[in-house]
N, C-alpha and C positions, 0 to 999 in steps of 0.2 A: 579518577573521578568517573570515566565512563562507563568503565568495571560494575562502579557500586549504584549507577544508576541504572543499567542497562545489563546484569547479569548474564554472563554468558550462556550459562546454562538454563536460560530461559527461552522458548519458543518464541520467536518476535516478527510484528506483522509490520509491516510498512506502508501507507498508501500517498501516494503524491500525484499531482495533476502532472505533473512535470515526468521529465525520465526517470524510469525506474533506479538505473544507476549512481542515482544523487543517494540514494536510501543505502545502497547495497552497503556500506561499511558501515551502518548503524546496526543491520540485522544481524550481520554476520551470517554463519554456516549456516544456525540452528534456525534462520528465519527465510522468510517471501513477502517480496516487495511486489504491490502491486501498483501499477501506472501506468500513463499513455506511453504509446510509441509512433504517436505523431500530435501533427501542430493545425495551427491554421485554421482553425473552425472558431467561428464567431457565433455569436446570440445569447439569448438569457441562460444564465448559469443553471439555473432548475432546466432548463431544457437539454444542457450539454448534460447536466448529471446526470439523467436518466438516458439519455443516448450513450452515455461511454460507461454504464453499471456504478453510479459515486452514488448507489443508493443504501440504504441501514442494510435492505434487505442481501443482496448481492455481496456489499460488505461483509455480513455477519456469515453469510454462506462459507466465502473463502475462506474465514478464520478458521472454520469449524472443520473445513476439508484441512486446511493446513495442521490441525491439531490433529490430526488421525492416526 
């Protein structure tokens, strides 16, 4: 089922607030997960997302290198 959802032979990006390493066996080879690699920081969520790049723009950037 994961095959047919998640084709191998497709480019796949992964982003998660959490470790990157929760994603890595979704992307496989052919993919880059992107996430923190740390904890601990408190405040409003719009303010963490532009502190730590969780923005459209930043996002669509990395796809676009990833696709290269």
């Amino acid at each position: 089922y994961q095959n047919e959802v998640l084709p191998v032979d497709v480019p796949r990006f992964g982003m998660t607030a959490g470790l990157p390493v929760t994603l890595e066996g979704l992307v496989g080879a052919n993919g880059t997960v992107w996430g923190l690699d740390h904890f601990g920081y408190s405040g409003p969520y719009t303010v963490l997302d532009e502190k730590f790049g969780f923005t459209a723009d930043n996002v669509f950037n990395q796809v676009v290198d990833m696709l290269k």
